[in-house]
N, C-alpha and C positions, 0 to 999 in steps of 0.2 A: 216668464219672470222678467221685470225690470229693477233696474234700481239708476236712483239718481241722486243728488245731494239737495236738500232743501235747505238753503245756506250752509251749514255744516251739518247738520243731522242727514244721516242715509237712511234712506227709504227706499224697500223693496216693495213690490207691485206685484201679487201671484195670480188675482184673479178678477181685478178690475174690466170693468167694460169699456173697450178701448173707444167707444164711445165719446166717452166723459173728457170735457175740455178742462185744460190745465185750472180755468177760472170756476168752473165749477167743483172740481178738484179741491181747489183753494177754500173755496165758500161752503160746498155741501160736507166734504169728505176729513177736511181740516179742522173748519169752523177757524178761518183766516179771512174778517171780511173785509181789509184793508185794501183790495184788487175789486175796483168795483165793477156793472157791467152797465154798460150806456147804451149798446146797439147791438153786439152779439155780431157784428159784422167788418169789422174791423176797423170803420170808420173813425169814432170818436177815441179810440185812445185811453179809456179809462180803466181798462181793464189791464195797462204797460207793465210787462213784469222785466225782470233784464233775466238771462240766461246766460253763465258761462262756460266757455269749453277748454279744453288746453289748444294753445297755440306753443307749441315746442315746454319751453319751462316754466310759461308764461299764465295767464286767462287772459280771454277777449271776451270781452262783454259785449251784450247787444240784446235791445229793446224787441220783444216780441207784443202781439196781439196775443196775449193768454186764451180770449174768447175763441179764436181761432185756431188752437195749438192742443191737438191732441196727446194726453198725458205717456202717448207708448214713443211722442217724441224727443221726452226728458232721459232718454233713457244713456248712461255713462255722462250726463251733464247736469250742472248746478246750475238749483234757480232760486232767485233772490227776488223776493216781494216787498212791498214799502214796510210792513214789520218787522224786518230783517236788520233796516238801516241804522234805530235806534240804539244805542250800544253803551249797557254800564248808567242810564238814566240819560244819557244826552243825548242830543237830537244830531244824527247827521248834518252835515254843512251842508247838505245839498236843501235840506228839513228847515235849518236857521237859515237860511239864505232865504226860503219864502217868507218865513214869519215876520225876518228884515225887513223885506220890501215887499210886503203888504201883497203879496201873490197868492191867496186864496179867501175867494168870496163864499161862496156857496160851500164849498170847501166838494163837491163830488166829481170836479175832475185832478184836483189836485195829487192825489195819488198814485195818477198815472203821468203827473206833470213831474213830479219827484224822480221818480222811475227813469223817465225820459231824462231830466238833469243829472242824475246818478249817471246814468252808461256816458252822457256828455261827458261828465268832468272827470270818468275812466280814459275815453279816449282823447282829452284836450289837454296843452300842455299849457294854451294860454284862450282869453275870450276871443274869439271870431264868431262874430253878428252870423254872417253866412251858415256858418255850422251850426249857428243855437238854432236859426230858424229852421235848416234843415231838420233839425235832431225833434224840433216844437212841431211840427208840418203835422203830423199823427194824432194832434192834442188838441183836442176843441174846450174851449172853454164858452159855456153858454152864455156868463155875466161877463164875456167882453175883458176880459182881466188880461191880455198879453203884454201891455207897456210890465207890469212891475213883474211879474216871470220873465221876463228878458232881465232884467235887471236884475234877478234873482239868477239867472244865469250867468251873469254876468262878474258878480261875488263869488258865487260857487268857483268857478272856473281860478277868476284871479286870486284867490284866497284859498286855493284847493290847501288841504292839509293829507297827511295821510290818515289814513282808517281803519278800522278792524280787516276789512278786506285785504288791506297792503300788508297787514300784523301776520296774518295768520297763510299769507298766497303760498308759502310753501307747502305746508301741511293742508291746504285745501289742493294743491297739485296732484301732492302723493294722494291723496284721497282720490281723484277723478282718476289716476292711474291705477287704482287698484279697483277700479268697478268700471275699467273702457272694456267695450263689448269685445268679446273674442272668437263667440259663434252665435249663430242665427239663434235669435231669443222669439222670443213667444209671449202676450197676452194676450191670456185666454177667462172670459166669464163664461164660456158653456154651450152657447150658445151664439157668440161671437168675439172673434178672432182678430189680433195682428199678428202679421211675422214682421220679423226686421231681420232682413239677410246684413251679410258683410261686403259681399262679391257680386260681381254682373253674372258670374254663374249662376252663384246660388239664387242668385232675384231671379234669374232665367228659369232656375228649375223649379222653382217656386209658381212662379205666375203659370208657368206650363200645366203643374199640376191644378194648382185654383186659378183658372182663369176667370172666373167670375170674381174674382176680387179685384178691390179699388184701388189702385196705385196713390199712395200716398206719400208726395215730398214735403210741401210746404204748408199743404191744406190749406190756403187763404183761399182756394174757390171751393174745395172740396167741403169742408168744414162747414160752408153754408147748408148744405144740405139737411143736417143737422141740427145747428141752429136756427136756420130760417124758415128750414121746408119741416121738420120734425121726423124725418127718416131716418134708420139705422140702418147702418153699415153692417152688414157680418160678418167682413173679410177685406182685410185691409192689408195690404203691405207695404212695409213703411223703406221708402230707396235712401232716408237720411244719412245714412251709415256705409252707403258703398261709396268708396274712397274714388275709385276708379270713374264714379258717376258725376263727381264735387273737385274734378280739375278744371283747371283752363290751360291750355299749353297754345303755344303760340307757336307754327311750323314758318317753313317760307311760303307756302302757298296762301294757307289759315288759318284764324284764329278758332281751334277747338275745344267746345264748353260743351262738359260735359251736364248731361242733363238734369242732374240733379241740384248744381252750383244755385248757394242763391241768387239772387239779382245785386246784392250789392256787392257781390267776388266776383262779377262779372264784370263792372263798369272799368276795370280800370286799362281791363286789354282792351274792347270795346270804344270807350271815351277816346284812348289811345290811338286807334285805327283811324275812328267816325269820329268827330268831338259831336257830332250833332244827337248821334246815338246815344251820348255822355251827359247829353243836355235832356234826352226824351228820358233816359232812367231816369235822372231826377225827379220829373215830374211824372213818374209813372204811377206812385201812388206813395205812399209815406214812410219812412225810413223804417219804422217797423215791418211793414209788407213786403218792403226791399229784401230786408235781413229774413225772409221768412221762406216768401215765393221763389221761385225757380222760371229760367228762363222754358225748358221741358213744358212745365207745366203750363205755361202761359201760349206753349203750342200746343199744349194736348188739350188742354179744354175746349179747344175750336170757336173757342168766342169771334163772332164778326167784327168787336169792336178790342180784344185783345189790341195792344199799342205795341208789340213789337215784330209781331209776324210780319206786318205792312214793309218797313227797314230791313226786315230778314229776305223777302221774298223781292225787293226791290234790288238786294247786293247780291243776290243768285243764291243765296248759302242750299248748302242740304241737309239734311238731317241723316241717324243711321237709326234704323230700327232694327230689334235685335229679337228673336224668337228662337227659343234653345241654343245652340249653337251655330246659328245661324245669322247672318247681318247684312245687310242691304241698304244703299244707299240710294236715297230719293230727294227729289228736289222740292224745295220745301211749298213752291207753286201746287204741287200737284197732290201735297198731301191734305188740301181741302177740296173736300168733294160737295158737300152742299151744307145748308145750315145743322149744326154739330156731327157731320157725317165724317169722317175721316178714312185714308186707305189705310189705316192701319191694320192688322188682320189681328183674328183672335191669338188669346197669348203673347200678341207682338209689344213690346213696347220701345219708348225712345232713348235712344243710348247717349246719345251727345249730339252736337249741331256743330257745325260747318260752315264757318263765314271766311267767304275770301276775305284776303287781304286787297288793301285798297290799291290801285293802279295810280300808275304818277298821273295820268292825263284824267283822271274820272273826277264828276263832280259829286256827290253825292247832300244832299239836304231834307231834313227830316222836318215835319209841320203837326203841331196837334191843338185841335180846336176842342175847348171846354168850355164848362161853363163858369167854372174857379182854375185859376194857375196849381195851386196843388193836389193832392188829392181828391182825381177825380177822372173820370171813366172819358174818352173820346167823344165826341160827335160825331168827327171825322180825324181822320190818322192821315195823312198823306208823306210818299217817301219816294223819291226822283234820284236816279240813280244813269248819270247823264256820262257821253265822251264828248265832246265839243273843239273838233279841230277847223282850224281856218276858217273860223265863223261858219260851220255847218256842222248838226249834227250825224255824228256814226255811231254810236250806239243808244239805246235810251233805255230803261228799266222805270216802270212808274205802277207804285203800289197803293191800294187804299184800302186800308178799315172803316168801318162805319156805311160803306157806302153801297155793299150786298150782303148775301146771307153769309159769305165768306170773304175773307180776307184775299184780294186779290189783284194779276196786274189787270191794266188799262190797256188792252190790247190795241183797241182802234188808236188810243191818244199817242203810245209808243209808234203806232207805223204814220200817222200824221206830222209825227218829229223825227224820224231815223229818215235822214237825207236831204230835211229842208237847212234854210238858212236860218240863222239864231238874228231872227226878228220876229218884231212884233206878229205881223201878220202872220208867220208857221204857229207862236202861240196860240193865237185866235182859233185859228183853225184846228188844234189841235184841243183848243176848251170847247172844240164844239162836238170835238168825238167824244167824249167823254160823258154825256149824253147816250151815244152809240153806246159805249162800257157799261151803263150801271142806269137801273133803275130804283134808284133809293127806296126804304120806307121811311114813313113818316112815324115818329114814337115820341117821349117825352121830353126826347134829348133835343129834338130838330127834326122840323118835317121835313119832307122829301125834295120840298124848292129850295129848301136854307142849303141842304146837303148839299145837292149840284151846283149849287151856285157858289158854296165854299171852297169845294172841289176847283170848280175853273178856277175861281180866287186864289188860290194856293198855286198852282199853278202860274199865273200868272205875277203872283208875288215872287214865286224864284227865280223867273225870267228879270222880272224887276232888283234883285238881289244878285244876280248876276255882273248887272250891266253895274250896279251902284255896290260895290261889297259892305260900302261901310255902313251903310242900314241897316243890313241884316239884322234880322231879328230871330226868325228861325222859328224853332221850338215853343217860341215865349207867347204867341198865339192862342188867346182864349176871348170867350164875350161875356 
């Protein structure tokens, strides 16, 4: 059984197929067709519901992928959909603010635009350009409409008033308090299954028993499966709720994020350390994916072109996988074994990740080539993790996504740079080992001579970024 609150109303869940995505949820099971679906992939944003949770005496709000978000993940949380907003006959401010400023054409992504302006004008106390586009980044509009949604963001925010939401946050608090999980719950249709543990125990003795089940944090890859491939799940277990799994603690040695943490409770140790790493979340895919996906996850799926193992594997971190009672620590190079092959063993799964702290003398710079600045998969990932004393280098770390079947370093390119001189010619030389490193494929993204030759490129832009700092550009790299 789950229960969650659908704006205020509670809703218990005994025997749902945990299949079923929050948006289908909405539309088949509700008859709510105000959450529309545009892609089923998290792409276009039309499907933007907000979800809130308790933060101390508080809610914090945050824009999900409904399409993407399996319904056994509402479970001890409130979710708010664009029918929600209208209250007593009038239109939310966030609702009049579009109708103001002429922000819906077509009118079928508009509801996930609302959505997205709704969590904004939660979290903003005043307009900042930078944040609407962040908060828009998730939102496609087909008819080209963003001049007057900015402006309609713009109103919302500077005009904010308070709301049914601000009226009633007490007694929707005590509400989420008296339905937050307290022991491993269960939805169960019969024939398929979630658990949702509390504990790294309990998740331990869980997956120990079903090992064949799918570990489920954020589902932004998982969820495809589903929607895209039309395969069901029969056994899922959902780590949202292990408290222990969703820290980040910051030692003297490293920064520890725990596996489950989404990506945007990540950025700010992370950003903090790396600002470059702070700039690659950014554009790692759209605030809603942020607030969804997990950095765990984005190791476990073993994607070659995954955007932060490259940074991860390039600063040494390790990872700890965890199997009964049992935990072990590995470094995170070595936990790709070949295309989606990983050494994890059965029943193992990943507990939290281990990123050193930065060194006063290290350089570190992160590079990602697309084909759009936001919301949009690598080509190539590149991550240079340098010591550079007395114009020579002594240590070198250098990572790439996109560029094998896994995520991995540049072996030859790091021994062509650990002992020469930080000139041009040791660069040369070392964009020519790189070559040696990787033999690309060619796919839709970039054939296999674009790859290498961005690859050196990159390379050679940090050298160049080195000598000149105030060019830098970094991250901001796309074609």
């Amino acid at each position: 059984m789950i229960q969650f609150l659908l704006n205020r109303e509670l809703r218990t869940e005994h025997a749902l197929d945990p299949n079923v995505t929050v948006l289908n949820y909405l539309r088949e099971h509700l008859g709510k067709p105000g959450t529309k679906e545009g892609c089923a992939s998290g792409d276009c944003g039309a499907c933007t519901v907000v979800v809130g949770e308790l933060d101390g005496e508080r809610i914090r709000y945050r824009t999900l992928n409904s399409c993407l978000t399996f319904v056994s993940a509402l479970h001890g949380k409130q979710l708010i959909t664009v029918e929600d907003l209208k209250h007593k006959g009038q239109l939310h401010s966030v609702q009049q603010a579009m109708v103001d400023c002429h922000g819906s054409q077509c009118g079928f992504c508009t509801p996930g635009f609302v959505m997205s302006l709704f969590a904004l004008q939660k979290s903003s106390e005043s307009f900042d350009k930078a944040d609407t586009l962040e908060a828009l980044a998730g939102n496609l509009c087909r008819c080209t409409g963003y001049r007057p949604i900015i402006d309609a963001a713009e109103q919302a925010c500077c005009q904010k008033q308070p709301d049914q939401f601000d009226a009633s946050e007490a007694q929707t608090v005590a509400q989420l308090k008296a339905i937050a999980p307290r022991e491993t719950a269960e939805l169960n249709s019969g024939d398929k299954r979630c658990l949702l543990p509390l504990t790294v125990a309990d998740l331990a003795d869980l997956y120990a028993a079903n090992p064949e089940a799918r570990l489920l944090a954020g589902g932004t890859d998982l969820a495809l499966e589903v929607t895209q491939f039309h395969r069901e799940l029969p056994v899922m277990i959902y780590v949202g709720h292990v408290e222990e799994m969703k820290r980040v603690e910051v030692t003297a040695s490293h920064i520890e994020i725990g596996a489950a943490t989404p990506l945007s409770d990540c950025f700010e140790a992370l950003a903090g350390e790396y600002p470059d790493f702070g700039e690659l979340l950014h554009r790692f895919a759209s605030l809603q994916i942020r607030n969804q996906g997990t950095l765990g996850g984005n190791i476990g799926n073993a994607s070659p072109i995954g955007d932060a193992p490259p940074l991860l594997i390039a600063l040494g971190a390790e990872i700890v996988l965890r199997r009964g009672s049992d935990s072990r620590r590995l470094l995170l190079q070595d936990y790709f074994v070949d295309y989606k092959v990983t050494a994890r063993q059965e029943g193992e799964f990943i507990e939290k990740i281990l990123v050193p702290r930065a060194a006063a003398n290290q350089t570190f710079r992160a590079y990602k080539v697309s084909k759009r600045l936001d919301d949009d998969i690598s080509a190539v990932c590149a991550a240079f993790s340098l010591v550079i004393e007395a114009g020579t280098v002594r240590e070198a770390r250098v990572a790439f996504g996109g560029m094998a079947a896994i995520p991995k370093r540049a072996a030859a390119c790091e021994a062509a740079l650990v002992g020469a001189a930080w000139y041009p010619g040791s660069i040369e030389r070392a964009c020519d080992a790189l070559a040696k490193d990787f033999t690309p494929l060619s796919d839709f993204r970039a054939s296999k001579e674009y790859r290498l030759l961005t690859a050196q490129n990159l390379l050679r832009k940090f050298f160049l970024e080195q000598q000149s700092p105030a060019v830098e550009t970094r991250v901001t790299a796309y074609v």
